[in-house]
VOBA-1610 file (N, C-alpha, C; in pm, whole numbers, padded with zeros to 5 digits, always signed):
BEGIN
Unk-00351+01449+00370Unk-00276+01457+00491Unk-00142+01391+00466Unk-00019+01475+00468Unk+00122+01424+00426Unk+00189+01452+00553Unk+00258+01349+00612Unk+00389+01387+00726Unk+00512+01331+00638Unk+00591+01368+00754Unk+00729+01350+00714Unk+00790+01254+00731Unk+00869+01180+00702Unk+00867+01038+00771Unk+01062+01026+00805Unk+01104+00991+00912Unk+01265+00981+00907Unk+01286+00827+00939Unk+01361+00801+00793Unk+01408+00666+00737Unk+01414+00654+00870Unk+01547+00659+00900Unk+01652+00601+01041Unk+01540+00551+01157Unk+01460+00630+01180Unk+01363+00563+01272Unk+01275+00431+01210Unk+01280+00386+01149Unk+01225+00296+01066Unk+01361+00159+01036Unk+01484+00242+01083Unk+01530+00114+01105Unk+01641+00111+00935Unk+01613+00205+00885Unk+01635+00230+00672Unk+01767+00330+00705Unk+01835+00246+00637Unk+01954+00363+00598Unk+01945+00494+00523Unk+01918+00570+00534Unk+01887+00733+00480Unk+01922+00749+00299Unk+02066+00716+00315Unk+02114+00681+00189Unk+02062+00571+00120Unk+02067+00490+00170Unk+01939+00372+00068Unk+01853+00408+00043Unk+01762+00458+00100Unk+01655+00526+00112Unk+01617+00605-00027Unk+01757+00698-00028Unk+01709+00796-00164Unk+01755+00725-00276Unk+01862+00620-00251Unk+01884+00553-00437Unk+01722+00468-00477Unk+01701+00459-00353Unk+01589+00354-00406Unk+01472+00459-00459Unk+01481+00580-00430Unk+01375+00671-00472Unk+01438+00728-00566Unk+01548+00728-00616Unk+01554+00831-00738Unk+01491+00767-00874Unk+01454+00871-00933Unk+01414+00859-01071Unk+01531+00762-01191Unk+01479+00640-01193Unk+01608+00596-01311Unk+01530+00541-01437Unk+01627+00559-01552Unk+01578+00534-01682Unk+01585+00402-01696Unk+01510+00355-01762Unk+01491+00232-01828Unk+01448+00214-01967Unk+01494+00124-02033Unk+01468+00064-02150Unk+01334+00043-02233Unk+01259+00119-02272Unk+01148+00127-02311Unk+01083+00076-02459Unk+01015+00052-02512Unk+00961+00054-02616Unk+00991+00131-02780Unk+00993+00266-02650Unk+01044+00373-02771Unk+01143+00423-02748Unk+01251+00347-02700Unk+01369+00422-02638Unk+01380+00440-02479Unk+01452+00513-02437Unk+01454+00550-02265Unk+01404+00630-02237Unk+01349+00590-02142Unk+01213+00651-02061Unk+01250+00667-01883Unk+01198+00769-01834Unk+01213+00770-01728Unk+01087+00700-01643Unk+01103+00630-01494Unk+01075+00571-01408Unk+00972+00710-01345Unk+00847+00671-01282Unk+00823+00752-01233Unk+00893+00727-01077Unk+00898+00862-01046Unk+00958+00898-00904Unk+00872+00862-00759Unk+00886+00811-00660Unk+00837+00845-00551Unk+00706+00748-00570Unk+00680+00659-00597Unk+00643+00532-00621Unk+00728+00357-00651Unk+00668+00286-00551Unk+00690+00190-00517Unk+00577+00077-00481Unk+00523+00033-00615Unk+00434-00023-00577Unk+00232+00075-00541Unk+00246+00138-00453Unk+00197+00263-00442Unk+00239+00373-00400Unk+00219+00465-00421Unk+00286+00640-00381Unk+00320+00628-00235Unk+00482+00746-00311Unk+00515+00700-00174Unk+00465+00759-00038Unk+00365+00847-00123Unk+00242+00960-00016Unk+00204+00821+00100Unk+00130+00740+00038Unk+00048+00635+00114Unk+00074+00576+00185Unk+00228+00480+00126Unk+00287+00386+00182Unk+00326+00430+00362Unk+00356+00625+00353Unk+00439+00670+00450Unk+00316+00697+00551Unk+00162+00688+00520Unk+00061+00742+00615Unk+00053+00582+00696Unk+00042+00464+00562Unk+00044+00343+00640Unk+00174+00305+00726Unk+00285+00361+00708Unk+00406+00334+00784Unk+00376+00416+00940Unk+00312+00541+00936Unk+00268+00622+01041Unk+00155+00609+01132Unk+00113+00567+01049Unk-00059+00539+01104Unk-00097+00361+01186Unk+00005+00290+01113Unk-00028+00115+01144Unk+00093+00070+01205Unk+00105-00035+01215Unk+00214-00101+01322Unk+00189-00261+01266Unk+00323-00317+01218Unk+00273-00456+01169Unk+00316-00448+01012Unk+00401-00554+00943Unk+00426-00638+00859Unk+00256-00648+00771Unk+00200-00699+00827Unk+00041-00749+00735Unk+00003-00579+00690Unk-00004-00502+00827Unk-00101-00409+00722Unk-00036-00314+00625Unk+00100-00376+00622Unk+00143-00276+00512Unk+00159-00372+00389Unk+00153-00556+00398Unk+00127-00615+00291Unk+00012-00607+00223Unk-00106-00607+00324Unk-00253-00555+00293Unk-00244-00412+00243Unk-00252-00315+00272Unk-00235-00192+00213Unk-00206-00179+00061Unk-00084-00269+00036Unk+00008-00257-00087Unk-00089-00344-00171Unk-00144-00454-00111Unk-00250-00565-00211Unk-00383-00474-00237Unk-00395-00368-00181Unk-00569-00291-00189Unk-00524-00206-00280Unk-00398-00114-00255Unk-00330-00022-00352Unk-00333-00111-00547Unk-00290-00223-00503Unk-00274-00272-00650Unk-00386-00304-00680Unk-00536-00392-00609Unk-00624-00392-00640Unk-00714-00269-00712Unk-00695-00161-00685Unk-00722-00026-00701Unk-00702+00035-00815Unk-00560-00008-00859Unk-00475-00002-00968Unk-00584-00063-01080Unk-00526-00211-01066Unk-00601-00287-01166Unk-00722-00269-01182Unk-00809-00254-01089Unk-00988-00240-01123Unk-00993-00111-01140Unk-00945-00005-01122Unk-00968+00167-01164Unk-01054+00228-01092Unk-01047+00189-00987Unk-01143+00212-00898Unk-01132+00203-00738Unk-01175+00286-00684Unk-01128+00319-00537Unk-01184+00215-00451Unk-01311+00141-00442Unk-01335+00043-00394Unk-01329-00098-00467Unk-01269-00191-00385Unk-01225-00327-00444Unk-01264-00418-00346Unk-01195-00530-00397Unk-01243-00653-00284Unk-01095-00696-00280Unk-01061-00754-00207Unk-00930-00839-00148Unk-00946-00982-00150Unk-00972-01076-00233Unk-01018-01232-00152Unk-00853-01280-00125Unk-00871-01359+00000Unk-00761-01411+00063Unk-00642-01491+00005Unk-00672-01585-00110Unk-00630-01604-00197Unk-00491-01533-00247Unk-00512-01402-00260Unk-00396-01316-00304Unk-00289-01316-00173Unk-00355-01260-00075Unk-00285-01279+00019Unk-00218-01393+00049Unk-00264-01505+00039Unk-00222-01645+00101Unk-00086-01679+00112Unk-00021-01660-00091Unk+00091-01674-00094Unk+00216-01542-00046Unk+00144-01437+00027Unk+00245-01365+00052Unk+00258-01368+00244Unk+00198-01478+00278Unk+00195-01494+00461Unk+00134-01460+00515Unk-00038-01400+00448Unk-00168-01335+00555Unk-00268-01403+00543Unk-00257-01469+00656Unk-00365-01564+00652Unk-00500-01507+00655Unk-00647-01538+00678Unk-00762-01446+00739Unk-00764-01375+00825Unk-00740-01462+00934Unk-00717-01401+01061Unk-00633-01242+01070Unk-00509-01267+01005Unk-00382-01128+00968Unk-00503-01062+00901Unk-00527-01062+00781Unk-00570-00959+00666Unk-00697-00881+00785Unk-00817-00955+00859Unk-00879-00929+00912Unk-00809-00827+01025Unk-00690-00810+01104Unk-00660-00758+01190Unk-00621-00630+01109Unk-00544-00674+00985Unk-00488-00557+00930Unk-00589-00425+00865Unk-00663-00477+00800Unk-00820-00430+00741Unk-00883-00333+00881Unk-00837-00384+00992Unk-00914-00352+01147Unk-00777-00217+01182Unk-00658-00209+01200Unk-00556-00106+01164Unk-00580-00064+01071Unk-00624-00047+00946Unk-00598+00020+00864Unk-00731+00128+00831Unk-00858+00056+00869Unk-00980+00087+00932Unk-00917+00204+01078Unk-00889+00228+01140Unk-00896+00240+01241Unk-00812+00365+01211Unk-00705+00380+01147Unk-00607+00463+01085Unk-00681+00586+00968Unk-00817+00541+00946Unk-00891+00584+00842Unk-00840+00601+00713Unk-00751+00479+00721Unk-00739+00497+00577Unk-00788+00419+00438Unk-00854+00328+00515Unk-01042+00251+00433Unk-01125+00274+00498Unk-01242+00263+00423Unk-01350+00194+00517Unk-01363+00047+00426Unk-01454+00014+00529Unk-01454-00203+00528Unk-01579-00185+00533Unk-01604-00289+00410Unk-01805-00329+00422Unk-01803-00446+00436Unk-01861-00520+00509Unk-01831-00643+00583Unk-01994-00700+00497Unk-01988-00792+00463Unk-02096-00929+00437Unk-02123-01029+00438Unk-02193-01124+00509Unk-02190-01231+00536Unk-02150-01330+00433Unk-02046-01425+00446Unk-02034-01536+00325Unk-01962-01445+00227Unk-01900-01345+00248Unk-01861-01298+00070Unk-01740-01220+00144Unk-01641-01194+00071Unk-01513-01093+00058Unk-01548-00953+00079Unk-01490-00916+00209Unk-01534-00755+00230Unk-01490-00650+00132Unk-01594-00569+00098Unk-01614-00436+00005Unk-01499-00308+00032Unk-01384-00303+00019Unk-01281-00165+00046Unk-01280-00054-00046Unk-01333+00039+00068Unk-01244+00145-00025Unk-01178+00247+00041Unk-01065+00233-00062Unk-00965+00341+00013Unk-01037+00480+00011Unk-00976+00526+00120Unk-01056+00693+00143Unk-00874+00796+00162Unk-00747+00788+00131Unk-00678+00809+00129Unk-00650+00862-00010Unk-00646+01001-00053Unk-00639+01048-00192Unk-00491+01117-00199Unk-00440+01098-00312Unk-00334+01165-00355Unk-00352+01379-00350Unk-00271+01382-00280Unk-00237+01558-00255Unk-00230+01634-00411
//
């Protein structure tokens, strides 16, 4: 599921918008290499369903921390412990509300367990 998203309503200069999305080369290993496009952290498919779908600072810091969790473990369900969050301003309480938007947005589901770090997995797949 892809919409369209218009910067300007978001408050984004249009033109910023696309330098920050164009494809630029960088300095590589084996020479210059191009950047992949239309990623930031996670695709910019995702980022724009959580920009559409949620409301709130946290659940798009949460989002971006499940996206990288995802990344790193290779795998669609992860855990989040608070910890990660801490140093970026989401406390329990936040991550819990955001997890609850982002739940709600269907774009996880949340396995909740007593005493332990809830079970995520994103259900949001690349087109």
């Amino acid at each position: 599921m892809t919409r369209t998203i218009d910067a300007a309503s978001l408050g984004i200069d249009p033109d910023e918008l696309e330098k920050l999305l164009e494809a630029e080369t960088i300095p590589g290993k084996r020479g210059w290499r191009r950047r992949a496009a239309q990623h930031i952290g996670a695709p910019l498919a995702f980022l724009t369903e959580v920009c559409l779908l949620t409301e709130g600072r946290a659940a798009l810091v949460v989002a971006l921390c499940i996206f990288r969790r995802v990344c790193i473990c290779d795998s669609w369900t992860v855990t989040l412990p608070s910890a990660e969050l801490a140093s970026l301003g989401v406390d329990r309480r936040r991550k819990r509300e955001a997890l609850a938007k982002l739940r709600s947005a269907e774009l996880v589901k949340v396995r909740n367990s007593v005493g332990q770090t809830a079970r995520i997995t994103v259900l949001w797949r690349p087109s």
